[in-house]
Backbone atoms as SQL, in Angstrom:
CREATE TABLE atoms (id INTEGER PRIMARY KEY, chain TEXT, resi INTEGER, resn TEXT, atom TEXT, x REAL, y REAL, z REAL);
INSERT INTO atoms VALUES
  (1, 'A', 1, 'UNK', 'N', 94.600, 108.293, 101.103),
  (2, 'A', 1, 'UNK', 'CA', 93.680, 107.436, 100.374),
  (3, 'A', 1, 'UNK', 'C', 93.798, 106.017, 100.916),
  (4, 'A', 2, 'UNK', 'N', 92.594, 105.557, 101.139),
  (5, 'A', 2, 'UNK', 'CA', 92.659, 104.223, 101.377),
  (6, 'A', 2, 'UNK', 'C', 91.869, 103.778, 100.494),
  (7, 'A', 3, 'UNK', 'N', 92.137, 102.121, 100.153),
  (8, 'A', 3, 'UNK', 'CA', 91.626, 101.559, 99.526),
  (9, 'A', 3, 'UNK', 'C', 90.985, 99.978, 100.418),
  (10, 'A', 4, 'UNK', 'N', 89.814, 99.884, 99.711),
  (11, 'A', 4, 'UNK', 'CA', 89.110, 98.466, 100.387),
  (12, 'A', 4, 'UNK', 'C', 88.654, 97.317, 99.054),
  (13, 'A', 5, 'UNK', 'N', 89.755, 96.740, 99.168),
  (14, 'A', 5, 'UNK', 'CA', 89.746, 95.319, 98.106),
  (15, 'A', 5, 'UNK', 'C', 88.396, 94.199, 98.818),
  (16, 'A', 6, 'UNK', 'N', 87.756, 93.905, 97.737),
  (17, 'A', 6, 'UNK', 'CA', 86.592, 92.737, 97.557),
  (18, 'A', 6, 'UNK', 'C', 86.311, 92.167, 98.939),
  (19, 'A', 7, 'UNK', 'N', 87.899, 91.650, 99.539),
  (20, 'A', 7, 'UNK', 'CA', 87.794, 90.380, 100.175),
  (21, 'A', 7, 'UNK', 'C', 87.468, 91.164, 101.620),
  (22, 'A', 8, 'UNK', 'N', 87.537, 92.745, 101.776),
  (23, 'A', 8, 'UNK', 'CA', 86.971, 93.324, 102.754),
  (24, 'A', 8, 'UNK', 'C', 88.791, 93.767, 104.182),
  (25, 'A', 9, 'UNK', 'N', 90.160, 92.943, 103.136),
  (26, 'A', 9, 'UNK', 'CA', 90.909, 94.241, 103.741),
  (27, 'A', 9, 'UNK', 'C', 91.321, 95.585, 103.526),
  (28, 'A', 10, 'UNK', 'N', 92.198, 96.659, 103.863),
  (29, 'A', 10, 'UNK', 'CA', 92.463, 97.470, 103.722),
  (30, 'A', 10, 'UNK', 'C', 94.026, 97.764, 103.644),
  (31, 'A', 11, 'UNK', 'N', 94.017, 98.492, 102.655),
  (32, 'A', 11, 'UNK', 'CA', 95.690, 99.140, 102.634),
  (33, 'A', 11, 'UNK', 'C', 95.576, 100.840, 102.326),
  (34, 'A', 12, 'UNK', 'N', 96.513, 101.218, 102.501),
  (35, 'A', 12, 'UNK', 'CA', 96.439, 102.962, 102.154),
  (36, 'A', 12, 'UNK', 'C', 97.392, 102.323, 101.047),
  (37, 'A', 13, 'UNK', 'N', 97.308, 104.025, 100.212),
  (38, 'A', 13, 'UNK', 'CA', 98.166, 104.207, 98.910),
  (39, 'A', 13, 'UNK', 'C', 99.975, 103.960, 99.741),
  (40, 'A', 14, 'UNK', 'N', 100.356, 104.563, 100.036),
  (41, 'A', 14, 'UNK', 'CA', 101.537, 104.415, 100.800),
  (42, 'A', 14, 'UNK', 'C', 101.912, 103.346, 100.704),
  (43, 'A', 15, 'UNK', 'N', 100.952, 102.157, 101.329),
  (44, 'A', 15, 'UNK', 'CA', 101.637, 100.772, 101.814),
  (45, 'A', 15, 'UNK', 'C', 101.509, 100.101, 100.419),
  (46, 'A', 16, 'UNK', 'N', 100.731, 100.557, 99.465),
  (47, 'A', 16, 'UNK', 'CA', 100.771, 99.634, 98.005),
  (48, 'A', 16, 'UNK', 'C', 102.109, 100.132, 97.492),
  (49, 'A', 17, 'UNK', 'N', 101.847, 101.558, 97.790),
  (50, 'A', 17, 'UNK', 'CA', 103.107, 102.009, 96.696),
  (51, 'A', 17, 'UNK', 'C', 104.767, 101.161, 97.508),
  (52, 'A', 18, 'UNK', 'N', 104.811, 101.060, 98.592),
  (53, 'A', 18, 'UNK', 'CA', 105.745, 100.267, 99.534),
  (54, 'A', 18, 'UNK', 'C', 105.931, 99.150, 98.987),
  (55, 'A', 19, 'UNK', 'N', 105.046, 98.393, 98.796),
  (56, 'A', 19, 'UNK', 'CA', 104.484, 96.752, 98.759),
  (57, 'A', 19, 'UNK', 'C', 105.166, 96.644, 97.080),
  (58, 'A', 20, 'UNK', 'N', 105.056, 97.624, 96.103),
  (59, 'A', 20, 'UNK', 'CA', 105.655, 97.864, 94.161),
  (60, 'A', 20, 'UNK', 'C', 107.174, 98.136, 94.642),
  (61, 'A', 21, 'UNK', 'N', 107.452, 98.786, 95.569),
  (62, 'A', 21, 'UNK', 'CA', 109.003, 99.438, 95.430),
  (63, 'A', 21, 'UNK', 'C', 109.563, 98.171, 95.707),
  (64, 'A', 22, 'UNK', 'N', 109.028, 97.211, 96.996),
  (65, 'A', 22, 'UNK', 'CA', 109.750, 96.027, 97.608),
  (66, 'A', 22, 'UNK', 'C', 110.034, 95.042, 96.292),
  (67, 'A', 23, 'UNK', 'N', 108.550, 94.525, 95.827),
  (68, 'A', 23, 'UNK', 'CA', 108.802, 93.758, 94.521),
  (69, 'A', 23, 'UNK', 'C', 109.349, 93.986, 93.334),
  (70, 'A', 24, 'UNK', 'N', 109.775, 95.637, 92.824),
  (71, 'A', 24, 'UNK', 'CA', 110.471, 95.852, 92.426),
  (72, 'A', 24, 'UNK', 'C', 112.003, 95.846, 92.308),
  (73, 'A', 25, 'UNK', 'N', 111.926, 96.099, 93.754),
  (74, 'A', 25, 'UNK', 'CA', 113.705, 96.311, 94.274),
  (75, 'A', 25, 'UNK', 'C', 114.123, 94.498, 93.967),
  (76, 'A', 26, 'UNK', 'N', 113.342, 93.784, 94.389),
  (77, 'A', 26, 'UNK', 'CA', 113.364, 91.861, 94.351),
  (78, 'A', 26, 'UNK', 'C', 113.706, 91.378, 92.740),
  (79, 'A', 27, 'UNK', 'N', 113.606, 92.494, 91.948),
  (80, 'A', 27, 'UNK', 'CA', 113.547, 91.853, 90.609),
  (81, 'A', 27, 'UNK', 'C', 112.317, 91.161, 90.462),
  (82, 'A', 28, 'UNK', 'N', 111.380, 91.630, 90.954),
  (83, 'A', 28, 'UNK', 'CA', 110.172, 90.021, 90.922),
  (84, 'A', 28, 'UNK', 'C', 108.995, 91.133, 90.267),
  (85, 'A', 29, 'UNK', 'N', 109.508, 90.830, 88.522),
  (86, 'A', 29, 'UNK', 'CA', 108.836, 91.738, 87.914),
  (87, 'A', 29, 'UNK', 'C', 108.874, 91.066, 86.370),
  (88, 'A', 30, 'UNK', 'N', 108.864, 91.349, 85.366),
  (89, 'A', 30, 'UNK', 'CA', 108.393, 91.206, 83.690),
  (90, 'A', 30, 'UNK', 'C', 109.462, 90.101, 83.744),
  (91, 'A', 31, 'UNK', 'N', 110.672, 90.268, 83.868),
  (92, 'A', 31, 'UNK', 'CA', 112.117, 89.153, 83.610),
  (93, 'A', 31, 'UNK', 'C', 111.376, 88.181, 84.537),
  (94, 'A', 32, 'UNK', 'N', 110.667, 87.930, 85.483),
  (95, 'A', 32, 'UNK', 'CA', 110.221, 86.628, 86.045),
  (96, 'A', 32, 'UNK', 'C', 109.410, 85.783, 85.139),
  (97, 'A', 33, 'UNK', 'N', 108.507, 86.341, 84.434),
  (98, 'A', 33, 'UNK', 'CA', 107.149, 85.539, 83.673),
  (99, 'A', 33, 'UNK', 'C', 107.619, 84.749, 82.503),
  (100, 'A', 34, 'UNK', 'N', 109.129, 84.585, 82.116),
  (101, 'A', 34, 'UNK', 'CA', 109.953, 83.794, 80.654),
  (102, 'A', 34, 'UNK', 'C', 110.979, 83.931, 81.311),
  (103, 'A', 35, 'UNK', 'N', 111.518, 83.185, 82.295),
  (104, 'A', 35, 'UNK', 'CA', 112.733, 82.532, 82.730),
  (105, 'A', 35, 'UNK', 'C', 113.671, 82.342, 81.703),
  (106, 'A', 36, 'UNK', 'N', 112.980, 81.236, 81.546),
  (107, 'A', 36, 'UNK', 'CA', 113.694, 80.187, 80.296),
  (108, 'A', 36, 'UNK', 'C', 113.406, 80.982, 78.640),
  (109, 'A', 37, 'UNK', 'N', 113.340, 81.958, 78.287),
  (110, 'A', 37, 'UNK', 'CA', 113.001, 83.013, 76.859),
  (111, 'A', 37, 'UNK', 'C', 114.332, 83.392, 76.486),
  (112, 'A', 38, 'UNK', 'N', 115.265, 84.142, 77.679),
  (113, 'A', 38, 'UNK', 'CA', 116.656, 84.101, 77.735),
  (114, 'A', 38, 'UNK', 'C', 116.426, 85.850, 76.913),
  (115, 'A', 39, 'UNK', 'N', 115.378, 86.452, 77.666),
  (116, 'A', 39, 'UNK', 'CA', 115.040, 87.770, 77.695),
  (117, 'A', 39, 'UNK', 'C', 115.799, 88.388, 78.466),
  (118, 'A', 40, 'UNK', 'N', 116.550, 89.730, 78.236),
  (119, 'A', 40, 'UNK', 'CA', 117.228, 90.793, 79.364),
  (120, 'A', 40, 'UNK', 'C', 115.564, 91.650, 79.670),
  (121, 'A', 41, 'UNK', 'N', 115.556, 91.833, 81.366),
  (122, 'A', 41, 'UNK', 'CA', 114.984, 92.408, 81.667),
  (123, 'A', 41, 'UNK', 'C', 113.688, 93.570, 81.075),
  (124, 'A', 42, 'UNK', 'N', 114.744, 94.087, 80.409),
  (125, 'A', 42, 'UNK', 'CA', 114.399, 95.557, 79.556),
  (126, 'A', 42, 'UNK', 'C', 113.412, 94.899, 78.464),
  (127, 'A', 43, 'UNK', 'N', 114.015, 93.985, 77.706),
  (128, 'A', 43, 'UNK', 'CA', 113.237, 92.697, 76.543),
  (129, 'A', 43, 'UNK', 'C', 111.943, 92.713, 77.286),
  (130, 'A', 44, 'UNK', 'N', 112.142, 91.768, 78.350),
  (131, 'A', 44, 'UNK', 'CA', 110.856, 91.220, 79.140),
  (132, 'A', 44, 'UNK', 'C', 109.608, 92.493, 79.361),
  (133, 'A', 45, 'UNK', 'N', 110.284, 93.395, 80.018),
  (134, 'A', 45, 'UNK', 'CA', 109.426, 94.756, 80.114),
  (135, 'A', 45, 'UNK', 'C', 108.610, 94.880, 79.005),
  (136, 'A', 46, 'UNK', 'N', 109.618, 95.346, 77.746),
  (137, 'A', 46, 'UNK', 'CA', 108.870, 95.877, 76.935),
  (138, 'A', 46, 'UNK', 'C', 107.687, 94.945, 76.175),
  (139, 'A', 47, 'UNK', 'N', 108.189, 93.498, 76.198),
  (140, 'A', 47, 'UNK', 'CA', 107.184, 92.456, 75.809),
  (141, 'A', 47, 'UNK', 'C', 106.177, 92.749, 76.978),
  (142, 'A', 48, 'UNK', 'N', 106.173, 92.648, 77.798),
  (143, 'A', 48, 'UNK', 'CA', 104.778, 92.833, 78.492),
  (144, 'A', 48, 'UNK', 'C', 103.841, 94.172, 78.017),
  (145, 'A', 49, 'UNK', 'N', 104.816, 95.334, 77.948),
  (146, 'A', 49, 'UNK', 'CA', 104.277, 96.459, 77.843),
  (147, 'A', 49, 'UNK', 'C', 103.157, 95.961, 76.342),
  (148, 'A', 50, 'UNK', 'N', 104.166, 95.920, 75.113),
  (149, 'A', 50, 'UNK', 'CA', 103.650, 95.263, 74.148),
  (150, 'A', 50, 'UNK', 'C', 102.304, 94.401, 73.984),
  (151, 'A', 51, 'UNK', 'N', 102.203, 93.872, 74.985),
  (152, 'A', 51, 'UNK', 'CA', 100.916, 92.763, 75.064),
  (153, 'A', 51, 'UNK', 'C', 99.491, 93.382, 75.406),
  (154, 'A', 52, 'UNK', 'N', 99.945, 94.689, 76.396),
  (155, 'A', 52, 'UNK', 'CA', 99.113, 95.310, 77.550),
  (156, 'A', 52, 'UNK', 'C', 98.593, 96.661, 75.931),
  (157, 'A', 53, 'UNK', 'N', 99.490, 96.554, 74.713),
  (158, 'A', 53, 'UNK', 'CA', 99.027, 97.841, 74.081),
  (159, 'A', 53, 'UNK', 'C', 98.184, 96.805, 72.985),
  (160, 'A', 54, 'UNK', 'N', 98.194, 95.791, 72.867),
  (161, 'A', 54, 'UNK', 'CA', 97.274, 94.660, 71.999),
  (162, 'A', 54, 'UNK', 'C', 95.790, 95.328, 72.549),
  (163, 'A', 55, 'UNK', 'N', 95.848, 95.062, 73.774),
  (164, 'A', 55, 'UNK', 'CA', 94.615, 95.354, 74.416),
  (165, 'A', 55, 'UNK', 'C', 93.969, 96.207, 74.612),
  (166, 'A', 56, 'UNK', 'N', 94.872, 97.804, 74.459),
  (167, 'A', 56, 'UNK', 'CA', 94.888, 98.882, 74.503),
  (168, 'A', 56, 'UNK', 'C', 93.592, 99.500, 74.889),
  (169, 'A', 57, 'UNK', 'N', 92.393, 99.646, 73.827),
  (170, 'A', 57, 'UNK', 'CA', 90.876, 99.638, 73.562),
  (171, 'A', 57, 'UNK', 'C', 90.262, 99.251, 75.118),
  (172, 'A', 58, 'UNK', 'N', 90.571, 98.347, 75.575),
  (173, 'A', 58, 'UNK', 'CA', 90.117, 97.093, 77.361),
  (174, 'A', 58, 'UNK', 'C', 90.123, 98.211, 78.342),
  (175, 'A', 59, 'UNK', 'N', 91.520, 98.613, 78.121),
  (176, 'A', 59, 'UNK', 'CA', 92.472, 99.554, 78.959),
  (177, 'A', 59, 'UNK', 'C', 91.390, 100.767, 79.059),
  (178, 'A', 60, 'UNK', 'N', 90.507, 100.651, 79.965),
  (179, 'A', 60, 'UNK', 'CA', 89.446, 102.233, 79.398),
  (180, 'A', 60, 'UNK', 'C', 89.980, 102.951, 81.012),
  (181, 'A', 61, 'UNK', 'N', 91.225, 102.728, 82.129),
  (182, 'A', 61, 'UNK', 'CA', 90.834, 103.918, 82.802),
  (183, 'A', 61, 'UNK', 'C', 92.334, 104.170, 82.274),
  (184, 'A', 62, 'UNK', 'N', 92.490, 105.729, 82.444),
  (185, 'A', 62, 'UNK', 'CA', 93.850, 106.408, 82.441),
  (186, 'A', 62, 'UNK', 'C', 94.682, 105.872, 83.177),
  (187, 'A', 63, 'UNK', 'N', 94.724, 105.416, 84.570),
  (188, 'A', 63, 'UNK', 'CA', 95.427, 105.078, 85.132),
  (189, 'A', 63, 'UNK', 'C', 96.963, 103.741, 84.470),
  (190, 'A', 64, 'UNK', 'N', 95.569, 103.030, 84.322),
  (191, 'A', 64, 'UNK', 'CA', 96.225, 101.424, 83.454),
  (192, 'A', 64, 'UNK', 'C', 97.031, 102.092, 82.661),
  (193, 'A', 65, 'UNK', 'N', 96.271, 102.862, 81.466),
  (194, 'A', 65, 'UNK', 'CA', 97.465, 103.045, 80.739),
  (195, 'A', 65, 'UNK', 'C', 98.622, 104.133, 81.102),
  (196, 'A', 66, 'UNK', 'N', 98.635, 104.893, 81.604),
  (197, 'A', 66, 'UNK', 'CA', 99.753, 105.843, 82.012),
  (198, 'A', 66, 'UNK', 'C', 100.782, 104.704, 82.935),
  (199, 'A', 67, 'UNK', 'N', 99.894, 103.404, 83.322),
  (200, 'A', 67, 'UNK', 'CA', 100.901, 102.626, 83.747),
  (201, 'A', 67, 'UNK', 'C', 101.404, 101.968, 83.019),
  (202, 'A', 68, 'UNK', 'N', 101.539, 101.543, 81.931),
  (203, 'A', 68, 'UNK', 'CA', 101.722, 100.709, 80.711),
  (204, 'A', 68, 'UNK', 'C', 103.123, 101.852, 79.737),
  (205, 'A', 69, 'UNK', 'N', 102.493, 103.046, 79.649),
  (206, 'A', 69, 'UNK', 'CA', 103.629, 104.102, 79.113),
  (207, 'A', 69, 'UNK', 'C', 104.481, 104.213, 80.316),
  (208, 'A', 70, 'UNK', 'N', 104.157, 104.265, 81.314),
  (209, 'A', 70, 'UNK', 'CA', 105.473, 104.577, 82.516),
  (210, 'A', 70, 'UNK', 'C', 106.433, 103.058, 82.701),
  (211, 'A', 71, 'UNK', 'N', 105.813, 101.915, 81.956),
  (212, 'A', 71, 'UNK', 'CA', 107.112, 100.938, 82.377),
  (213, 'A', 71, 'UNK', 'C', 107.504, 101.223, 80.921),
  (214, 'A', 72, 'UNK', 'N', 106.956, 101.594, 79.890),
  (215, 'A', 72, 'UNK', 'CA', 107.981, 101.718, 78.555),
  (216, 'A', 72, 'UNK', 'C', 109.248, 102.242, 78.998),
  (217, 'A', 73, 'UNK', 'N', 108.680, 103.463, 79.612),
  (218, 'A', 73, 'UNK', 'CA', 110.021, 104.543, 80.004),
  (219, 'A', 73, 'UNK', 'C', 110.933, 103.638, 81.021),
  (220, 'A', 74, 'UNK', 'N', 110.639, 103.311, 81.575),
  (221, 'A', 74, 'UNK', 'CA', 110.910, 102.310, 82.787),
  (222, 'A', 74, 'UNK', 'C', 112.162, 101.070, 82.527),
  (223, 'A', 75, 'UNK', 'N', 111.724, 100.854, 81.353),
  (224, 'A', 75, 'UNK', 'CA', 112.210, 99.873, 80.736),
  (225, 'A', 75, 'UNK', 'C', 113.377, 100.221, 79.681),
  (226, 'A', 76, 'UNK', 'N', 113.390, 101.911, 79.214),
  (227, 'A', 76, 'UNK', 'CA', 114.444, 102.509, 78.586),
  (228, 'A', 76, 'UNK', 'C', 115.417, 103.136, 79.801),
  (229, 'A', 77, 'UNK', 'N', 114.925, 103.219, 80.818),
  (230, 'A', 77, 'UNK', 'CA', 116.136, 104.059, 82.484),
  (231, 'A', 77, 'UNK', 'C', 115.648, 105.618, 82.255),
  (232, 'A', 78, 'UNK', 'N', 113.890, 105.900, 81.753),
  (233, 'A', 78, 'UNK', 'CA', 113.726, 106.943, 81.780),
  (234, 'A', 78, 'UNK', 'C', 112.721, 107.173, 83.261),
  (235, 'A', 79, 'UNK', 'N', 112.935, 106.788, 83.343),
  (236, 'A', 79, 'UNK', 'CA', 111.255, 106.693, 84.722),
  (237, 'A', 79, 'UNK', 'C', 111.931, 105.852, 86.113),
  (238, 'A', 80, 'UNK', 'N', 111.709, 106.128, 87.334),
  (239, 'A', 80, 'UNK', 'CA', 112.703, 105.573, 88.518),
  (240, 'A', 80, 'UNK', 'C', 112.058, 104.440, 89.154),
  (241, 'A', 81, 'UNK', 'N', 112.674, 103.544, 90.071),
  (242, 'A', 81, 'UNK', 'CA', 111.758, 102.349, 90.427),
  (243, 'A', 81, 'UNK', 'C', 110.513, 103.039, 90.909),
  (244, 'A', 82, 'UNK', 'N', 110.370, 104.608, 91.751),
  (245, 'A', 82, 'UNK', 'CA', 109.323, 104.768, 92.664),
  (246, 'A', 82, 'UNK', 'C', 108.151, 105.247, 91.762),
  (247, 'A', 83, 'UNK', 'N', 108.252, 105.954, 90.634),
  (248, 'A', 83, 'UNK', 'CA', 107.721, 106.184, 89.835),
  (249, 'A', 83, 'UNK', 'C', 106.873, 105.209, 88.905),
  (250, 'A', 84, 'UNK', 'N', 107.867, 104.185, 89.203),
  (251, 'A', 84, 'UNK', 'CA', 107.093, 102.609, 88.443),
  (252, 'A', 84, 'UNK', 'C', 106.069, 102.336, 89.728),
  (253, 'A', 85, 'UNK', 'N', 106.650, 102.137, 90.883),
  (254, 'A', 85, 'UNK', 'CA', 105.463, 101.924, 92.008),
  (255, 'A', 85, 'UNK', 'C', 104.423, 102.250, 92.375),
  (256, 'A', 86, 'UNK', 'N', 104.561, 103.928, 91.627),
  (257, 'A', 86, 'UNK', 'CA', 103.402, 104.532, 91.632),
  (258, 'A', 86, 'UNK', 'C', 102.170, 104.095, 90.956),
  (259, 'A', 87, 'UNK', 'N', 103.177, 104.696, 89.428),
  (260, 'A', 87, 'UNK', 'CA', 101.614, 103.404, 88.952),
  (261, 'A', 87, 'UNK', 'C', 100.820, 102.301, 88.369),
  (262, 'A', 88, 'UNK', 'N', 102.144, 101.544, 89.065),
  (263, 'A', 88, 'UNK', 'CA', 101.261, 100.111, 89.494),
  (264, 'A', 88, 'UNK', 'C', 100.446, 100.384, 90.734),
  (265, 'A', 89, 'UNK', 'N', 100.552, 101.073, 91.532),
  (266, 'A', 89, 'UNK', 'CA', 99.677, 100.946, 92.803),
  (267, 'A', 89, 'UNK', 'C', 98.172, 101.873, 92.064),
  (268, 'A', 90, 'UNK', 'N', 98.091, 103.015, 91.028),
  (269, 'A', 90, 'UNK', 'CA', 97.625, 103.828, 90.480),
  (270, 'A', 90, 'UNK', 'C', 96.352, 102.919, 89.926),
  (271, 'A', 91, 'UNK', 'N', 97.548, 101.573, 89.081),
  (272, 'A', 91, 'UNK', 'CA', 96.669, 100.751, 88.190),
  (273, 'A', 91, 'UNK', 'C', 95.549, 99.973, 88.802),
  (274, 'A', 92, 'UNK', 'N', 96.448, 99.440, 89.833),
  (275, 'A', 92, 'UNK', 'CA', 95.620, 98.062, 90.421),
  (276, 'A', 92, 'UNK', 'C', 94.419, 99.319, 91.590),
  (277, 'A', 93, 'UNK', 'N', 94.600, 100.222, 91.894),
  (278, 'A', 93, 'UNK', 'CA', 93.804, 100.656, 92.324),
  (279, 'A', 93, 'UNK', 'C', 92.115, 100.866, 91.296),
  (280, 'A', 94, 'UNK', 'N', 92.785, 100.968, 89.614),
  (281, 'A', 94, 'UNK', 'CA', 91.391, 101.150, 89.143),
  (282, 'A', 94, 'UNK', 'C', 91.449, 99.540, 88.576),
  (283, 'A', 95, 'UNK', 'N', 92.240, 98.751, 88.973),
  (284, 'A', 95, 'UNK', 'CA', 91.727, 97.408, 88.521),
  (285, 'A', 95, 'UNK', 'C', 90.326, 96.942, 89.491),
  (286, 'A', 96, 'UNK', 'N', 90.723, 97.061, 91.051),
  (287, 'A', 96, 'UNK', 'CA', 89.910, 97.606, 92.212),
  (288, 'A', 96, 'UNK', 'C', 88.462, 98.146, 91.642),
  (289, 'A', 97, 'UNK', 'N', 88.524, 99.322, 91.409),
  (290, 'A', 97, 'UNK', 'CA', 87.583, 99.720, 91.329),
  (291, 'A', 97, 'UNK', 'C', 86.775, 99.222, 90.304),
  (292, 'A', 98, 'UNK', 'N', 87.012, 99.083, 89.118),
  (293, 'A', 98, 'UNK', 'CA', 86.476, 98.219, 88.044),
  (294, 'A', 98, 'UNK', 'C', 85.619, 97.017, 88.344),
  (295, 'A', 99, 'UNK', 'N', 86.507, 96.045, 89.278),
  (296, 'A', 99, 'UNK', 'CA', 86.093, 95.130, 89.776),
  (297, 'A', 99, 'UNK', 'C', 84.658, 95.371, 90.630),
  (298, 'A', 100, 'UNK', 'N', 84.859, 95.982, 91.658),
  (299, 'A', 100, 'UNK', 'CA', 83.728, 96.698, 92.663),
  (300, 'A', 100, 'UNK', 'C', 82.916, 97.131, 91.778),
  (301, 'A', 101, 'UNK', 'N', 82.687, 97.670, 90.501),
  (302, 'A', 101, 'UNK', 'CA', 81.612, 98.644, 90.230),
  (303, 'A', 101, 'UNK', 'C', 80.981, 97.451, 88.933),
  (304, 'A', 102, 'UNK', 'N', 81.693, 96.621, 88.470),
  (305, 'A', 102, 'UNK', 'CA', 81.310, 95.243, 88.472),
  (306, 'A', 102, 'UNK', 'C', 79.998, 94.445, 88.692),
  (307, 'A', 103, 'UNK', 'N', 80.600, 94.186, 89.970),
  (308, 'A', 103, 'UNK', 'CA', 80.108, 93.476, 91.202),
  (309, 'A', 103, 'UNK', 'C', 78.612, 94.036, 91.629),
  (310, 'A', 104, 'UNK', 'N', 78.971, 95.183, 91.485),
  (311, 'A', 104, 'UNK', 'CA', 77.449, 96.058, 92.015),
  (312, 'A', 104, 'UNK', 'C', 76.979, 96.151, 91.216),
  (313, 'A', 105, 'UNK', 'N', 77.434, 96.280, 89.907),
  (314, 'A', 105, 'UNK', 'CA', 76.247, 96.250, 88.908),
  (315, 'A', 105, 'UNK', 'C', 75.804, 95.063, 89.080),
  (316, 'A', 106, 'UNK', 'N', 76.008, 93.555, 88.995),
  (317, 'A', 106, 'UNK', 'CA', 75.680, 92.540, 88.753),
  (318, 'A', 106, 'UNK', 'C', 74.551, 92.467, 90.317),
  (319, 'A', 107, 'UNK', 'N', 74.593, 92.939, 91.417),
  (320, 'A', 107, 'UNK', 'CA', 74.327, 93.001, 92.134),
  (321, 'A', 107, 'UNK', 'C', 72.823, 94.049, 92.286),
  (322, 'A', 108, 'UNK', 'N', 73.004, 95.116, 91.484),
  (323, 'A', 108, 'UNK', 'CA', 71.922, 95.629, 91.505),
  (324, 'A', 108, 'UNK', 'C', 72.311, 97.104, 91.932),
  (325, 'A', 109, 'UNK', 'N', 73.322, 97.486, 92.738),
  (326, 'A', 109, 'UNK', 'CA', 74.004, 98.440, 93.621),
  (327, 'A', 109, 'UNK', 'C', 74.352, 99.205, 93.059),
  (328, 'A', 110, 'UNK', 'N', 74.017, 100.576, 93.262),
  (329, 'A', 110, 'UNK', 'CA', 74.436, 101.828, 92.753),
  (330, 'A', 110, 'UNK', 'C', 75.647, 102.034, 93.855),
  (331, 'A', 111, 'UNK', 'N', 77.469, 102.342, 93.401),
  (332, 'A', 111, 'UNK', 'CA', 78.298, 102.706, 94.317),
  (333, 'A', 111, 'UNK', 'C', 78.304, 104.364, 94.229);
C-alpha cells in the first residue's frame, strides 16, 4: 500500500509504520504534550486517549478509533510498541483520506 498525502509525496505503509516505531521508541509521544503536568507516561496516554473519546461521535472511520482503544491497551503494557505503530499509521492514513475526499468534494471531484 502506498499512500499519496495532499502535498503530492509518497510513503508506503511500511515506512509510516517505521517512521511510529522510531517516534515511539524516542519517547516523543502523549508524556511530551504536559511536560510540566508532572504526568507518568501511562497518565499522559490515557489523558489523550480520554480527550480523543470526548470526540468519539467525529471519530467516524474505524481505523481512528481502533487507534484510540489500541493506545488504551498500550498505555496498560497490553498492546506492543509495533502494534501502537500500526495504528497510528492505520489512523493518519484515514486522517489522509478524509482530508482528500474533503478537498474533492469542495472541489467538485468525484475520487
Amino acid at each position: 500500500m502506498t499512500s499519496t498525502a495532499p502535498s503530492g509525496w509518497t510513503r508506503t505503509a511500511a515506512a509510516l509504520q517505521q517512521h511510529w516505531i522510531k517516534c515511539c521508541a524516542a519517547g516523543d509521544r502523549a508524556e511530551n504534550f504536559f511536560p510540566h503536568a508532572g504526568l507518568s507516561p501511562r497518565r499522559s496516554r490515557l489523558f489523550a486517549a480520554a480527550a480523543c473519546r470526548r470526540i468519539w461521535p467525529l471519530l467516524t472511520d474505524q481505523r481512528s478509533r481502533e487507534a484510540v482503544e489500541l493506545a488504551e491497551r498500550y498505555a496498560d503494557g497490553q498492546a506492543s510498541v509495533g502494534e501502537l505503530a500500526d495504528a497510528r499509521a492505520a489512523s493518519a492514513a484515514a486522517a489522509y483520506a478524509h482530508e482528500w475526499e474533503s478537498q474533492a468534494a469542495e472541489l467538485g471531484v468525484e475520487i
